[in-house]
C-alpha positions in Angstrom: -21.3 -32.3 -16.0 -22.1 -36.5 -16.1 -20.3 -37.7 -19.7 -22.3 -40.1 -21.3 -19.4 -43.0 -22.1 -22.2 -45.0 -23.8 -22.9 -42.6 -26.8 -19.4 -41.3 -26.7 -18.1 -45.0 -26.9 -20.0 -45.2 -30.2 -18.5 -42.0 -31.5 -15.0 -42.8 -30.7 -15.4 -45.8 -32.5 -16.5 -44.6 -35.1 -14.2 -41.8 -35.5 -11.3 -44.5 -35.4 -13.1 -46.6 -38.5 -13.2 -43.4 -40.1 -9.3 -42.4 -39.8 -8.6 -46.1 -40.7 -10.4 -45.8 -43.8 -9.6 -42.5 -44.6 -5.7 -44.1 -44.7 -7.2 -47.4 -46.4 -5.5 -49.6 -44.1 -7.5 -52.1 -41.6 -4.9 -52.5 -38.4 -4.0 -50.8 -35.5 -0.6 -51.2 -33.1 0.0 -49.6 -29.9 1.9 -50.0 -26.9 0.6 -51.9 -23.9 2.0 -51.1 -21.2 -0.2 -52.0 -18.7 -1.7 -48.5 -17.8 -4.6 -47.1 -17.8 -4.1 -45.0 -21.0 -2.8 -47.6 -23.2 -5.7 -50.1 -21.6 -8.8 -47.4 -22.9 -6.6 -47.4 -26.4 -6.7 -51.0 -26.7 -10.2 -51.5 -26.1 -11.7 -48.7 -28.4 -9.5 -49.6 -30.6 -10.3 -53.4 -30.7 -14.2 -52.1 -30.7 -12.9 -50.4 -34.0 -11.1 -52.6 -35.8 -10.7 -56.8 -35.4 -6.9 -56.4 -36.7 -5.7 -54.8 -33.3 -2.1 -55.9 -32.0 -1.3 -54.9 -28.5 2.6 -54.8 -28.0 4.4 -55.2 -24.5 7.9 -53.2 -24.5 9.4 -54.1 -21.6 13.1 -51.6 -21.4 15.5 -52.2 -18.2 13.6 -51.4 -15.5 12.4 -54.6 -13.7 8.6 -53.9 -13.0 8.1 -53.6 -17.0 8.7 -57.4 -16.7 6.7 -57.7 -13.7 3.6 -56.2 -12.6 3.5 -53.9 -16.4 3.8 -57.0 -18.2 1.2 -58.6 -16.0 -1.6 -56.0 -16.3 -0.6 -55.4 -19.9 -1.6 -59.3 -20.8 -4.5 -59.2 -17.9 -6.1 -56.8 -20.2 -5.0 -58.5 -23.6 -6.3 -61.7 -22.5 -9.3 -59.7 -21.3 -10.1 -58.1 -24.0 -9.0 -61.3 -26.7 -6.5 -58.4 -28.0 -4.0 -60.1 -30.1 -0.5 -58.9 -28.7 3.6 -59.4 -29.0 6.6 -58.5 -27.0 9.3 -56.9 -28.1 12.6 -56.7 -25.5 14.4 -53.3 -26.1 16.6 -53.6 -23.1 19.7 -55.0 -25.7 18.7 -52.1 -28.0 18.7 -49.6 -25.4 22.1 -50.3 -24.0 23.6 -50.8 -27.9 22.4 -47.2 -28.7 23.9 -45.6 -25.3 26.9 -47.4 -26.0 27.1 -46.1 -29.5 26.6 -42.6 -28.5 29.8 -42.9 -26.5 28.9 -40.0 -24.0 27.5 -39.8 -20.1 23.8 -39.3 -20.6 22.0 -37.6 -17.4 19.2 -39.3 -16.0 16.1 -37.3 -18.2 18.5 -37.8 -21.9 18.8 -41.4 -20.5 14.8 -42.3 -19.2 13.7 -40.5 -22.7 15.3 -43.4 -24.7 12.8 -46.1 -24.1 9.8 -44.2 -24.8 11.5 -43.2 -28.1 12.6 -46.8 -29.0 9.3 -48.5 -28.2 7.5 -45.6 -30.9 10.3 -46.8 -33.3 9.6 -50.5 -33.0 5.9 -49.8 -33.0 6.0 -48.1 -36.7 8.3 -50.4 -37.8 5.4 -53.3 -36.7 3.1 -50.9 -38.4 4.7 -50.2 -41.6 5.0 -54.3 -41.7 1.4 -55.0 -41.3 0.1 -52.2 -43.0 -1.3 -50.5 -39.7 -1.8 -47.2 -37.8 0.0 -46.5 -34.6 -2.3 -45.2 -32.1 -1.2 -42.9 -29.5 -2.1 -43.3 -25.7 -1.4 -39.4 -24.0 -4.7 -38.0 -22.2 -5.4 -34.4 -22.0 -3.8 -34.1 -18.0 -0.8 -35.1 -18.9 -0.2 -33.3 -22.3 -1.1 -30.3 -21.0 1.9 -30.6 -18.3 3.9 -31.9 -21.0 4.5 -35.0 -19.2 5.4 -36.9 -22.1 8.6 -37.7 -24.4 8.6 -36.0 -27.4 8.7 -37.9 -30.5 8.1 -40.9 -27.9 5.0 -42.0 -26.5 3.6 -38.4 -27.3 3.7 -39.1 -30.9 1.0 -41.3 -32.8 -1.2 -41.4 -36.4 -4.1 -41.0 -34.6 -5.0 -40.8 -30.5 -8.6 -41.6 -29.5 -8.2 -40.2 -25.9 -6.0 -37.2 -26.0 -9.2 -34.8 -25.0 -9.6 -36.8 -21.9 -8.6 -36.1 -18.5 -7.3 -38.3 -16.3 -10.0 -38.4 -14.1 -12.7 -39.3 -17.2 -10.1 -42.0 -18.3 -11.1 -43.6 -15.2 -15.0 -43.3 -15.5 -14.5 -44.3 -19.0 -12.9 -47.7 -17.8 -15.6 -48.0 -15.1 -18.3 -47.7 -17.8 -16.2 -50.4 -20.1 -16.1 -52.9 -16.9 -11.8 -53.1 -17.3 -10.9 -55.0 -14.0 -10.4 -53.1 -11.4 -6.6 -52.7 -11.0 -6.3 -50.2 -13.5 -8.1 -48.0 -11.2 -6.3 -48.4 -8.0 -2.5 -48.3 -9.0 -0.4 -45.3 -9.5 -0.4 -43.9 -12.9 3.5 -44.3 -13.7 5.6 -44.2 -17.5 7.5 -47.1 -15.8 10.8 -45.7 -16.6 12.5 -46.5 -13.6 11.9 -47.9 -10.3 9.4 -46.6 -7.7 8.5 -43.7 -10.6 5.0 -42.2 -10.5 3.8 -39.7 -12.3 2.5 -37.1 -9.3 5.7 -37.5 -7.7 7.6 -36.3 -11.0 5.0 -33.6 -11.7 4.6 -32.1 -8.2 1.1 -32.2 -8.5 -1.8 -34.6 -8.5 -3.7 -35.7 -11.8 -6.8 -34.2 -9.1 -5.5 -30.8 -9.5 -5.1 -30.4 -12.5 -7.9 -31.9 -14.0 -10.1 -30.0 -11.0 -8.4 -26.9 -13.5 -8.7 -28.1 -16.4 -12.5 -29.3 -16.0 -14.0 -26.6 -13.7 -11.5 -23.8 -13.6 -10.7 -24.4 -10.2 -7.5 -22.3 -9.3 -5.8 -24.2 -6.2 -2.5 -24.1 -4.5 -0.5 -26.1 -7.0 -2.5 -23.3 -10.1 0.7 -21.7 -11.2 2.9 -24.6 -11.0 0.6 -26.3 -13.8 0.6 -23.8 -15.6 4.4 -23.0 -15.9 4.8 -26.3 -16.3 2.4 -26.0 -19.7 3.9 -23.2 -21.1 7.4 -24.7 -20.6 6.4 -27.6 -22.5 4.5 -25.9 -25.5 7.2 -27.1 -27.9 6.1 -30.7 -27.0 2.6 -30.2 -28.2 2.7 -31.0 -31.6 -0.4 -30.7 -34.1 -1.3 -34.3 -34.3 -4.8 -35.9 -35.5 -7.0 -36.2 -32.1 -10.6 -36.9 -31.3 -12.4 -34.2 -31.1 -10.8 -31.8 -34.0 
């Protein structure tokens, strides 16, 4: 089934106007981090509402000050999206020194996405804005995302869309083109990528998710989704 992005366009931004003014506030933050999630956010979101602040949360690992930083401000510049950077590399490294204890590595990449939430409410709570969230429906149904981190928002435009209709939805909204062609990665270490973590390709499991379609990888998603239900929190989502 062909979505039409040009009607649905108009209804997501509507639906964002409506949450805004259903809080009675007039900005939005969320984090740019250069992906393709975070890039559909921003621009619905700017659609919506004028007062939209991108911020860039670069944490340790060297491509968040390289190529994420990079296609974070190649789409804020695009897009005339005002935007901020906020370091948490210090912060990071204060808060595992405070805790005093070795962390493994999945207590230890779940920090950053936790921090950069924390400094995005506290930008929000300062500017009188909503924090939009940036998950999409592929990856919170393999609860491939940190809880209370980048999987929590006030509101999230895209989290009843697939991976695969994240991309037609940029094609339709003319982003440039590298947010099509590079690997869909959290960034939260070097050479990550999200397949590679998962075990399985953003194909199969939207493939299942869109058409049913049972393939060799069927019962890995789907363990995967039921060991992760406590990560899927009732949150306000397009679509309700």
């Amino acid at each position: 089934m062909i979505r039409d992005y040009e009607r649905e366009t108009r209804e997501r931004v509507a639906w964002i106007k409506s949450v805004l003014a259903d809080a009675g506030v007039g900005g939005i933050v969320f984090g740019s981090s250069g992906g393709k999630d975070s890039v559909l956010v921003g621009v619905l979101c700017k659609m919506a509402c004028d007062d939209t602040l991108g911020v860039i949360m670069p944490c340790e690992a060297s491509r968040n000050f390289g190529q994420d930083k990079d296609d974070a401000l190649l789409l804020l510049e695009h897009f005339c999206i005002e935007h901020m950077e906020v370091d948490l590399t210090a912060a990071k490294r204060e808060l595992v020194a405070a805790i005093g204890l070795p962390l493994g590595k999945t207590a230890d990449i779940n920090i950053a996405p936790r921090l950069r939430m924390t400094a995005l409410y506290a930008i929000g709570a300062q500017r009188g804005a909503l924090v939009a969230g940036t998950s999409n429906r592929s990856e919170r149904h393999m609860g491939y995302f940190t809880k209370w981190g980048d999987g929590a928002s006030d509101f999230n435009p895209i989290a009843d869309l697939t991976v695969t209709e994240v991309f037609e939805f940029l094609k339709h909204l003319a982003v440039p083109e590298v947010f099509y062609t590079k690997a869909p990665s959290a960034g939260l270490y070097e050479g990550q990528t999200d397949e590679a973590d998962m075990g399985v390709t953003y194909g199969e499991i939207d493939r299942y998710l869109l058409l049913g379609e049972k393939g060799p990888n069927y019962e890995k998603i789907e363990r995967a989704n039921k060991l992760t239900a406590h990560k899927r929190l009732a949150l306000r989502q397009f679509a309700e």
